[in-house]
C-alpha positions as a Markdown table, in Angstrom:
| # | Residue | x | y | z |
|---|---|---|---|---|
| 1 | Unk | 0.0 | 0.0 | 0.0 |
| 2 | Unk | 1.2 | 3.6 | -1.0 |
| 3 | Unk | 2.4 | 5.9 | 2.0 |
| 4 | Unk | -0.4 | 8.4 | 1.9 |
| 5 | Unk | 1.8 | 11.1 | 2.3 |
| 6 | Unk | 3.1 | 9.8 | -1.1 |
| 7 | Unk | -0.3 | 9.1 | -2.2 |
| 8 | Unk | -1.8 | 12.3 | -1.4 |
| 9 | Unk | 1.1 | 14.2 | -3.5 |
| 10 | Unk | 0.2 | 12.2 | -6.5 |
| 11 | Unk | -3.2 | 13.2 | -6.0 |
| 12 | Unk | -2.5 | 16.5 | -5.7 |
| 13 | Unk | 0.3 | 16.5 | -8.8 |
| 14 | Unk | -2.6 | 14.7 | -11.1 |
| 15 | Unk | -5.7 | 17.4 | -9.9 |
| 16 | Unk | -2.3 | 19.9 | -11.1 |
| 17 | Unk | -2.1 | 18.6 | -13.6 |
| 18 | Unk | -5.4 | 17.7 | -15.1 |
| 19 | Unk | -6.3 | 21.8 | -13.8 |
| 20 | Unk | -3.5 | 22.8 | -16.3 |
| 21 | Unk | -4.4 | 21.0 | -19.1 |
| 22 | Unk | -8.3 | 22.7 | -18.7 |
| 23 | Unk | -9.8 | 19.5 | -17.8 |
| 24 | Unk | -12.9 | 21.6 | -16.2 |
| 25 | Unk | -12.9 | 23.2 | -19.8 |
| 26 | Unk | -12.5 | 20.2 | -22.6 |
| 27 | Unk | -14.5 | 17.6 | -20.5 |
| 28 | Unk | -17.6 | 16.7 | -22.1 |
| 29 | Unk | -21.0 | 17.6 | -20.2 |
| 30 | Unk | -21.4 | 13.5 | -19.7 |
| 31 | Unk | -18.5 | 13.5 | -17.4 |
| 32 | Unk | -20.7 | 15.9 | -15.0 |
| 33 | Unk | -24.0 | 13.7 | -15.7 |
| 34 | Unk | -26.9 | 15.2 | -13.6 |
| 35 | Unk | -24.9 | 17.1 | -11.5 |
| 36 | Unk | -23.4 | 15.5 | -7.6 |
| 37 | Unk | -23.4 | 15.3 | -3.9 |
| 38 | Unk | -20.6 | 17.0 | -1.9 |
| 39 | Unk | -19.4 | 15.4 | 1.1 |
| 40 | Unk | -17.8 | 16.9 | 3.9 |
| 41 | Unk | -17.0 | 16.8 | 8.1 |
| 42 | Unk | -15.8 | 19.3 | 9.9 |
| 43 | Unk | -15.6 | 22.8 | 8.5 |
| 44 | Unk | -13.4 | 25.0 | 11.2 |
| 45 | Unk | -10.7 | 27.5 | 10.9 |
| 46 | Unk | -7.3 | 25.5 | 10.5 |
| 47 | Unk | -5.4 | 24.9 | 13.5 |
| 48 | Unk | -1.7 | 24.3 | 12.9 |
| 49 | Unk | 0.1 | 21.6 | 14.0 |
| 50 | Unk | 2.9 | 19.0 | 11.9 |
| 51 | Unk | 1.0 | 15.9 | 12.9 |
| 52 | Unk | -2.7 | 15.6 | 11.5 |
| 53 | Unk | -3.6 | 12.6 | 9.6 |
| 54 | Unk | -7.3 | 12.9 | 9.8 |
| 55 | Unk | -6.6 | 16.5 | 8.3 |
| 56 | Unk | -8.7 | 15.2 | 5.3 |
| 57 | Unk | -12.2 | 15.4 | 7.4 |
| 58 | Unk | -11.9 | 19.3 | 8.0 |
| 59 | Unk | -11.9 | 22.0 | 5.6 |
| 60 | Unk | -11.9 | 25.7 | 6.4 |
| 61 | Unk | -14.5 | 27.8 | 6.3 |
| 62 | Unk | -12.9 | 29.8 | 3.5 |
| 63 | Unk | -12.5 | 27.7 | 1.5 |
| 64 | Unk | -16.1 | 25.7 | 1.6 |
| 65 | Unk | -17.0 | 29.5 | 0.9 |
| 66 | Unk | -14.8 | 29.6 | -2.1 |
| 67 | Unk | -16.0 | 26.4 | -3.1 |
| 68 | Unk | -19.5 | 27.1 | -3.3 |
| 69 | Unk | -18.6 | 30.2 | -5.2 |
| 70 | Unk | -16.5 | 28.0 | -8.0 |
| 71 | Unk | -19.3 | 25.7 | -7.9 |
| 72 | Unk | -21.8 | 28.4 | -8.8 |
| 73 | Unk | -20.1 | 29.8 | -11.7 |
| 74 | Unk | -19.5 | 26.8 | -13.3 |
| 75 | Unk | -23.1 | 26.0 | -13.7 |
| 76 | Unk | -24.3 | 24.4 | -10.6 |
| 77 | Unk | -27.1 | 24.4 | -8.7 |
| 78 | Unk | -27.4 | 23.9 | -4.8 |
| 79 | Unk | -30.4 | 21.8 | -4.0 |
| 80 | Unk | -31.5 | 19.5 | -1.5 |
| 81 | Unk | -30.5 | 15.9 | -1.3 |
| 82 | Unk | -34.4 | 14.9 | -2.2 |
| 83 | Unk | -34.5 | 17.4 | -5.4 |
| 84 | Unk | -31.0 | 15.6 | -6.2 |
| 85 | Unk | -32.8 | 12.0 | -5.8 |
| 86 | Unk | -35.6 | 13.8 | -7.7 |
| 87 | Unk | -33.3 | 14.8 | -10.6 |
| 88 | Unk | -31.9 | 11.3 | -10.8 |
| 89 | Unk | -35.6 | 9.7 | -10.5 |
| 90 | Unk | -36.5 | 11.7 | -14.0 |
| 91 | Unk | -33.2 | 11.5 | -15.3 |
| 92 | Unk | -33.1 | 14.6 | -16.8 |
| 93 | Unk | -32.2 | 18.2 | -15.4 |
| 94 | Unk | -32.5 | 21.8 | -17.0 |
| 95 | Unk | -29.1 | 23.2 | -14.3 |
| 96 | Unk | -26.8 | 20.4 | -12.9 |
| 97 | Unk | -27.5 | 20.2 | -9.2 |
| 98 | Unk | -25.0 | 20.1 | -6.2 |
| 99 | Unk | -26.4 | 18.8 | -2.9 |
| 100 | Unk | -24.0 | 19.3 | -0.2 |
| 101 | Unk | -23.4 | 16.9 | 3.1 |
| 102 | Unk | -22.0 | 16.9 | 6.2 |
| 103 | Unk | -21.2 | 13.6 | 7.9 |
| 104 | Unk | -21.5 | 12.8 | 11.9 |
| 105 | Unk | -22.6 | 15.7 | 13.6 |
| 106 | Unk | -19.7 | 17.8 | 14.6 |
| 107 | Unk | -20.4 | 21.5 | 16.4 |
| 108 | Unk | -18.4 | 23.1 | 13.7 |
| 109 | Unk | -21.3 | 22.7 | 11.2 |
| 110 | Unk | -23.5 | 24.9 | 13.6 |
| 111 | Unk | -21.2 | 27.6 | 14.3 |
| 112 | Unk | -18.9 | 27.3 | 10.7 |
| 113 | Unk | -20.6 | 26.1 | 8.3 |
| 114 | Unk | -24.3 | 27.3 | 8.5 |
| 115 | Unk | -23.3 | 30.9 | 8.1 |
| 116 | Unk | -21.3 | 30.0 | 4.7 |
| 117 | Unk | -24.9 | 27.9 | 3.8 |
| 118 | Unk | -26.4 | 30.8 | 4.3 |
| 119 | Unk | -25.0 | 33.3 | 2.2 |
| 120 | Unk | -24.9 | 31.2 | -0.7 |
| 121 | Unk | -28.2 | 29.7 | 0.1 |
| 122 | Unk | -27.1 | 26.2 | -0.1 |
| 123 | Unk | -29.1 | 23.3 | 1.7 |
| 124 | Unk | -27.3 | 20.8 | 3.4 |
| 125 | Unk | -28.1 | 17.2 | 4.8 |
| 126 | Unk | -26.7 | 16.9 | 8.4 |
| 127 | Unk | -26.0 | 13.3 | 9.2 |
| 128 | Unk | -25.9 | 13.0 | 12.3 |
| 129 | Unk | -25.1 | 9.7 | 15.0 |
| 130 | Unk | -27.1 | 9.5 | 18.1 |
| 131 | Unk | -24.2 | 7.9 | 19.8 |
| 132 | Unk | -22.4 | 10.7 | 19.6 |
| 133 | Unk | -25.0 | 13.0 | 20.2 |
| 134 | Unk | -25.4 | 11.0 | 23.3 |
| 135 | Unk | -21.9 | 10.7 | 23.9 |
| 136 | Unk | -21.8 | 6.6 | 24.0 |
| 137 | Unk | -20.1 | 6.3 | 20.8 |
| 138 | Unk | -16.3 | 6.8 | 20.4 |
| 139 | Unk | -15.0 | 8.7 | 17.3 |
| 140 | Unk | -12.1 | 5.9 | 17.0 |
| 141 | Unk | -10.1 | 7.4 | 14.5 |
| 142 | Unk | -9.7 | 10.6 | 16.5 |
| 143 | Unk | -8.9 | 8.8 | 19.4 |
| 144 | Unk | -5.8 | 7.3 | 17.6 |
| 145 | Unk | -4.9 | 10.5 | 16.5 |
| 146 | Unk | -5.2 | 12.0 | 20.4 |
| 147 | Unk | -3.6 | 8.7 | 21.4 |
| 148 | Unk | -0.4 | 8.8 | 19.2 |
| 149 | Unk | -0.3 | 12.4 | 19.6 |
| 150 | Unk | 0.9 | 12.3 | 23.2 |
| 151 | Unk | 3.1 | 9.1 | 22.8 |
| 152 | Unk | 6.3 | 8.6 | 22.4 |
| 153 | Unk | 6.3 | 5.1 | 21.8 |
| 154 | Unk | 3.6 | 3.1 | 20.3 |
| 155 | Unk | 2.7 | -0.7 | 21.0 |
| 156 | Unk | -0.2 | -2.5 | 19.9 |
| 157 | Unk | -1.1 | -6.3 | 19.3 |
| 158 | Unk | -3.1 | -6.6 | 16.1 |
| 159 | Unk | -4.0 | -10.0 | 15.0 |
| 160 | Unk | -1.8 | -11.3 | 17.1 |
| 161 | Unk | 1.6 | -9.6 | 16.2 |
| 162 | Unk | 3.0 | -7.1 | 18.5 |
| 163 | Unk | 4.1 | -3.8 | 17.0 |
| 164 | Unk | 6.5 | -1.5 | 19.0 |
| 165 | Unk | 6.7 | 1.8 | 16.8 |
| 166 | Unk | 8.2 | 5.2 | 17.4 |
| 167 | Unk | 6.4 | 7.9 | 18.2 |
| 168 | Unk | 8.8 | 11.0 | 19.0 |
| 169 | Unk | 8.5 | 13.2 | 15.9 |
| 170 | Unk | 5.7 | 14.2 | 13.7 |
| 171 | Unk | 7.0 | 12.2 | 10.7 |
| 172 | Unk | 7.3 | 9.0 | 13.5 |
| 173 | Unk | 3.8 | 9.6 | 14.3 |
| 174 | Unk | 2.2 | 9.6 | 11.0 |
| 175 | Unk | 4.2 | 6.5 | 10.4 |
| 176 | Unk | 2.5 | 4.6 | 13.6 |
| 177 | Unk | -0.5 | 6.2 | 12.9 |
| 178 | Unk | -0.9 | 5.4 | 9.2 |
| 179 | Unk | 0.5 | 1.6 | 10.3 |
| 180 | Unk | -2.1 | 1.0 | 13.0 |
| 181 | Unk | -5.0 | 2.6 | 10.8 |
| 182 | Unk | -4.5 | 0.5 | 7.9 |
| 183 | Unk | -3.5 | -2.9 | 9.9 |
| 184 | Unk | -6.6 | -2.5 | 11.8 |
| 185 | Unk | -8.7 | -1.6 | 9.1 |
| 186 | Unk | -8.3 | -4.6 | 7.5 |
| 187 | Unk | -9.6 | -6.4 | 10.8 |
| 188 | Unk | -12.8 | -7.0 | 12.7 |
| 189 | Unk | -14.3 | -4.2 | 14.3 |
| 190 | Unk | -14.3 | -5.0 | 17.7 |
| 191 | Unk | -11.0 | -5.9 | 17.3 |
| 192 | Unk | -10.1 | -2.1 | 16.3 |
| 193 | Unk | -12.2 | -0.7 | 18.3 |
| 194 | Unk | -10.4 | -2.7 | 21.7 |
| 195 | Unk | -7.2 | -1.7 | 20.5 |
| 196 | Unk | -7.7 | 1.9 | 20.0 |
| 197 | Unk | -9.7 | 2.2 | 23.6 |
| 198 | Unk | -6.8 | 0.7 | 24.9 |
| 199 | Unk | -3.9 | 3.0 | 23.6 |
| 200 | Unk | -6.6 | 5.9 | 24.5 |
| 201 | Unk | -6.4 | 4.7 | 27.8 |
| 202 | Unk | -2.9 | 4.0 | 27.9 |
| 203 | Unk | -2.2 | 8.1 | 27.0 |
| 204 | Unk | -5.1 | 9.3 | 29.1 |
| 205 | Unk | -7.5 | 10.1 | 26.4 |
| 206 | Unk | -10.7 | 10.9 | 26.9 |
| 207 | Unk | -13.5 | 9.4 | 24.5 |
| 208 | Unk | -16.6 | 10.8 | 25.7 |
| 209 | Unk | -14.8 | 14.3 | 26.3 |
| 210 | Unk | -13.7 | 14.4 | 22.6 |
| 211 | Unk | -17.2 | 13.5 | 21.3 |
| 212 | Unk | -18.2 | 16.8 | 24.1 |
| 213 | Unk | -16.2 | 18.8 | 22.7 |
| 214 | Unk | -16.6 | 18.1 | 19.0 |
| 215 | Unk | -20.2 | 16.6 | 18.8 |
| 216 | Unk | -22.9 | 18.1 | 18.3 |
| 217 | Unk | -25.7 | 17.7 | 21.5 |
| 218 | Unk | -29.6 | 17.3 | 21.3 |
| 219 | Unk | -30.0 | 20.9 | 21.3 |
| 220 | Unk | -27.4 | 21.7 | 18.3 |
| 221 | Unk | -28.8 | 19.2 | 16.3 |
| 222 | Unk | -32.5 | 21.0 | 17.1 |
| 223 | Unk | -31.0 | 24.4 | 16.1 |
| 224 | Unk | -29.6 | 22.6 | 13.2 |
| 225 | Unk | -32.6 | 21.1 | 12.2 |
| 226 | Unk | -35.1 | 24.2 | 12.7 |
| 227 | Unk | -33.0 | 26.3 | 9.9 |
| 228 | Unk | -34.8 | 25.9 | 6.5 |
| 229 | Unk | -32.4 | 25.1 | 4.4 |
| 230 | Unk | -31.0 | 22.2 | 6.8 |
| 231 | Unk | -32.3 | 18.5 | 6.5 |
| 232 | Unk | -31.2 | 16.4 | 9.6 |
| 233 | Unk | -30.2 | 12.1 | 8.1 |
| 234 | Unk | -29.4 | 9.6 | 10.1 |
| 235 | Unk | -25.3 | 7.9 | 10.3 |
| 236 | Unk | -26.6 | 5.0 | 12.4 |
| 237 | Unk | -26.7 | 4.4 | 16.3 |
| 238 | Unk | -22.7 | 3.6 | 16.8 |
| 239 | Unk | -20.9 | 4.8 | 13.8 |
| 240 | Unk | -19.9 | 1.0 | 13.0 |
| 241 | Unk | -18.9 | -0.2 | 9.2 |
| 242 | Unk | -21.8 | -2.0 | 8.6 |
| 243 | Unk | -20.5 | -4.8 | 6.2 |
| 244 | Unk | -18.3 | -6.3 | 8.9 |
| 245 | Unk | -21.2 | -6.9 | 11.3 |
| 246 | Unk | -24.1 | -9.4 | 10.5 |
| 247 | Unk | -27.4 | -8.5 | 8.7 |
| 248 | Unk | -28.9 | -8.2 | 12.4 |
| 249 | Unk | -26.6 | -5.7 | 13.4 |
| 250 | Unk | -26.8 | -3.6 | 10.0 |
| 251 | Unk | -30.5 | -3.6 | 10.4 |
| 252 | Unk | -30.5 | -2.3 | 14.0 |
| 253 | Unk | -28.4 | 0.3 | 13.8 |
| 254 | Unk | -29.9 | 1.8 | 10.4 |
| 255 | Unk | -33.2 | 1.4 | 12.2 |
| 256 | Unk | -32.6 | 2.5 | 15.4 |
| 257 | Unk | -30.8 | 5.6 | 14.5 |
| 258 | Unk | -33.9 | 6.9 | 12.7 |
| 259 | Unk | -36.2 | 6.1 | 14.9 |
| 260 | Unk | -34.3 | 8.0 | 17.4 |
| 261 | Unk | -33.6 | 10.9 | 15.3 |
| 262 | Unk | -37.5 | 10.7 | 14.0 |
| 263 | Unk | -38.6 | 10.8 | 17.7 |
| 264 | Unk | -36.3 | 13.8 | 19.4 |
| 265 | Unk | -36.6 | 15.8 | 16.1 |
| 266 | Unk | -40.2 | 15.2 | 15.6 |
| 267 | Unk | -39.9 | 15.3 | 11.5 |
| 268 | Unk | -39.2 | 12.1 | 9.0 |
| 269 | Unk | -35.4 | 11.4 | 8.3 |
| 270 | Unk | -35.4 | 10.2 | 4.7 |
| 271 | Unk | -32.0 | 9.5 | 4.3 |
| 272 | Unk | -28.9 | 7.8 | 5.4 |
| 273 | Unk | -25.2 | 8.1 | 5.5 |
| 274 | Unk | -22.9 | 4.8 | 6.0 |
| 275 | Unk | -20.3 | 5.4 | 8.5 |
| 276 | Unk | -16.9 | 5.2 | 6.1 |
| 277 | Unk | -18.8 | 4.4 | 3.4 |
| 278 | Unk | -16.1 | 2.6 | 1.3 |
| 279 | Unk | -16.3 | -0.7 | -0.1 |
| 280 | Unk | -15.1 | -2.2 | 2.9 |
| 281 | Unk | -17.2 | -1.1 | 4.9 |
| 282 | Unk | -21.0 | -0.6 | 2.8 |
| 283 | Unk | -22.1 | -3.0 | 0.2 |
| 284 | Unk | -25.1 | -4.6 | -1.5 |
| 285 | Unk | -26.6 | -6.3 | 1.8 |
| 286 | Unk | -26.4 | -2.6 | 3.1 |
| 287 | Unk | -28.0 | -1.0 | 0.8 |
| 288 | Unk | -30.8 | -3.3 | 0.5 |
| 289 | Unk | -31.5 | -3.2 | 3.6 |
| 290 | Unk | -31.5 | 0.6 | 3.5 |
| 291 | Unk | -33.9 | 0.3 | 0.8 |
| 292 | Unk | -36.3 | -2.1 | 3.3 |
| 293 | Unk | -36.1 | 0.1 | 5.9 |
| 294 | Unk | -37.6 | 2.8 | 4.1 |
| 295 | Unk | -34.6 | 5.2 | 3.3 |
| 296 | Unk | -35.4 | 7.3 | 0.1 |
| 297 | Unk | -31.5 | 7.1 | -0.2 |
| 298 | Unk | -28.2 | 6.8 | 1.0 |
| 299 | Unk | -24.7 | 7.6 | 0.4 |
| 300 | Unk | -21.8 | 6.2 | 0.3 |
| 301 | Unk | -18.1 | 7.5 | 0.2 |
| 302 | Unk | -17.8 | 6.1 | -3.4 |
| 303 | Unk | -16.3 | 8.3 | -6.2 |
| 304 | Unk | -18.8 | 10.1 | -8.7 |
| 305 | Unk | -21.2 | 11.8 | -10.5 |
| 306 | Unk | -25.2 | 11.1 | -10.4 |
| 307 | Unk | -26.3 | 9.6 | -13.4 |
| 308 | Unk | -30.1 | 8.8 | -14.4 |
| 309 | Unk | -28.8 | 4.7 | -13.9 |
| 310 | Unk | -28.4 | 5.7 | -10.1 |
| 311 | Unk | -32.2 | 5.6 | -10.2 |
| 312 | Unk | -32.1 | 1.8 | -9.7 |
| 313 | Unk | -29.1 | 2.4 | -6.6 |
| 314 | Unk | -30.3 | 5.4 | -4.8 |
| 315 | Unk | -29.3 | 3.4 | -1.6 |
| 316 | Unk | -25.5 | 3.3 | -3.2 |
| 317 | Unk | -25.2 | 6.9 | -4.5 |
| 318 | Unk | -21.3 | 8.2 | -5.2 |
| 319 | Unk | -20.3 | 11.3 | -3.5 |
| 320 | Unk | -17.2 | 14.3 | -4.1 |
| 321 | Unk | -14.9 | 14.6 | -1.1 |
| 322 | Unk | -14.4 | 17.7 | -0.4 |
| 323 | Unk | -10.5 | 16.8 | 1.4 |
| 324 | Unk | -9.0 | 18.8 | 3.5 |
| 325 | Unk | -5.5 | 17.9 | 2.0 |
| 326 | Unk | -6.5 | 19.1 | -1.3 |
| 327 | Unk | -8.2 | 23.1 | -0.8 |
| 328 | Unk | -7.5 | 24.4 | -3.8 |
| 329 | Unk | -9.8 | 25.9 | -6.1 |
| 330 | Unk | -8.6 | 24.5 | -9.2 |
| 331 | Unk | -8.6 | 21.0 | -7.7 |
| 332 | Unk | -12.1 | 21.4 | -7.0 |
| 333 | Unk | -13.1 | 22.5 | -10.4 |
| 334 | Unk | -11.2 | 19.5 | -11.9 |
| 335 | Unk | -13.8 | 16.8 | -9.3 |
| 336 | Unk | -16.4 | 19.1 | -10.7 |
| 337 | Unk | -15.6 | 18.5 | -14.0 |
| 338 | Unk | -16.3 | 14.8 | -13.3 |
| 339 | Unk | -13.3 | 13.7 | -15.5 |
| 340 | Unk | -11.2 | 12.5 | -12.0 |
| 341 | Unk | -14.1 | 9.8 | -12.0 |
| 342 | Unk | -14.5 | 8.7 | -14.8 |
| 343 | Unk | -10.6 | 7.5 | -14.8 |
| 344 | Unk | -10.9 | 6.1 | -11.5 |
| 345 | Unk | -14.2 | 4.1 | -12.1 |
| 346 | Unk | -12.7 | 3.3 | -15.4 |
| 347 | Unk | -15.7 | 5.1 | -17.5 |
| 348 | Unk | -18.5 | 3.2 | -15.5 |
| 349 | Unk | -21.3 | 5.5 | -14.5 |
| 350 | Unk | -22.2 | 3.2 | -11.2 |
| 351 | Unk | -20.0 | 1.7 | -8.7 |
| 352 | Unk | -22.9 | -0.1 | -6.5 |
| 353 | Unk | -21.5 | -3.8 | -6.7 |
């Protein structure tokens, strides 16, 4: 696997390079399809600091405003996730559409993000975890972060080989980090999960006051949810990858999390985010059980454009990162343009296999 340090410079040479050779100009209007759904996390002002690996979940408020703006004048519309699933349902549109989403719950979409929604008058789905509204869900990755952060040394048994890594400088942390992220990844979920809330402990982190301090509560996601251009979805209960748990599992947490949210907000939630949302982690048992459950749709954190042949998966819709690695204007333009998918999925409109 490519160091993504490494791979995040190639990403960022190729956007370069495709924004020099006027990709956003010479791409044919198929490339763009219907028009696409924006994902993003947190949206705060930039804090700096050498080691941040999960860097590529936050954004600044800036730039989302500069986004929107490039977004605008090259022909989008912003619309709601429904009137996106609506454009896709007739397969047709007379302005592509953008619908933008914001995964988790984090406070930062209150107090950073709405303001920039507003002035461009851009609805946004807010999808949103009970357990971390409720503070009984860890936000794992960010514990790892907190953990290695504060270590100097790093050992974890995964799978049932010890690792001793170094942890003194930034570049040894995003080593460890990046090594434990991926090694677990590829393991069972509870498994990650122990070993995380075990280096947490280990370094004296605090789960339940990072999802405090980050997470939106009850009231937030009220405030959130009374703003008109603001649709709350649900993320499930726990924030689990759903295709490593059994069919039971999936169901309950898809279920439970919109009943919850359906009963504090007192409005329908209509659609769903899955937590990670990769191929590893969301796939067709998901998003037919999505589709039982009564979810008009769903997103995933697959690469694309919407298509009118994403009527038949609108429980496995493709989504544009908006990547905190990668703020750059022209970048942007170039995922807008729709030609970075089309080479990644290899010309195939849907990825829902």
């Amino acid at each position: 696997m490519l160091n993504m340090g490494l791979k995040h410079r190639l990403y960022g040479a190729a956007f370069a390079g495709l924004a020099a050779a006027g990709a956003p100009r010479w791409a044919g209007s198929g490339l763009r399809g219907l028009g696409g759904i924006l994902m993003l996390h947190h949206v705060r002002p930039w804090v700096e600091r050498e080691f941040a690996p999960n860097r590529l979940l936050e954004v600044t408020p800036e730039f989302l405003d500069l986004a929107l703006t490039r977004a605008r004048a090259a022909g989008y519309r912003f619309v709601p996730l429904d009137e996106a699933v609506d454009a896709v349902e007739a397969g047709r549109v007379d302005q592509r559409v953008l619908a933008l989403t914001f995964d988790d719950g984090y406070r930062d979409n209150l107090e950073h993000a709405l303001p920039v929604l507003r002035a461009h008058g851009a609805p946004a789905t807010i999808f949103v975890t009970p357990g971390f509204v409720e503070r009984s869900a860890e936000l794992w990755w960010l514990d790892l972060e907190d953990a290695i952060a504060r270590a100097a040394q790093v050992s974890a048994s995964i799978g049932g080989e010890t690792l001793d890594l170094p942890a003194s400088t930034a570049a040894q942390k995003s080593a460890a980090f990046e090594t434990i992220y991926w090694r677990l990844r590829a393991r069972p979920e509870p498994e990650l999960r122990a070993v995380i809330a075990g280096l947490a402990r280990e370094q004296g982190v605090d789960s339940r006051a990072t999802a405090e301090r980050l997470c939106l509560d009850w009231d937030g996601v009220r405030r959130l949810a009374a703003d008109p251009l603001i649709a709350i979805g649900a993320h499930t209960l726990t924030h689990p990858m759903l295709a490593k748990h059994d069919a039971e599992t999936a169901r309950r947490e898809m279920a439970e999390s919109k009943a919850i949210l359906e009963k504090e907000l007192g409005a329908p939630v209509r659609h769903l985010a899955y937590p990670v949302g990769d191929r590893s982690s969301a796939g067709p048992r998901d998003f037919a059980l999505a589709r039982e459950l009564g979810f008009r749709s769903a997103v995933t954190t697959r690469r694309g454009m919407l298509f009118p042949e994403h009527a038949r998966h609108l429980t496995a819709l493709p989504r544009i990162s908006l990547n905190g690695f990668f703020q750059d204007p022209g970048q942007f333009e170039v995922l807008l343009s729709g030609v970075p998918f089309w080479l990644w999925n290899r010309g195939r409109r849907v990825d829902a296999a």
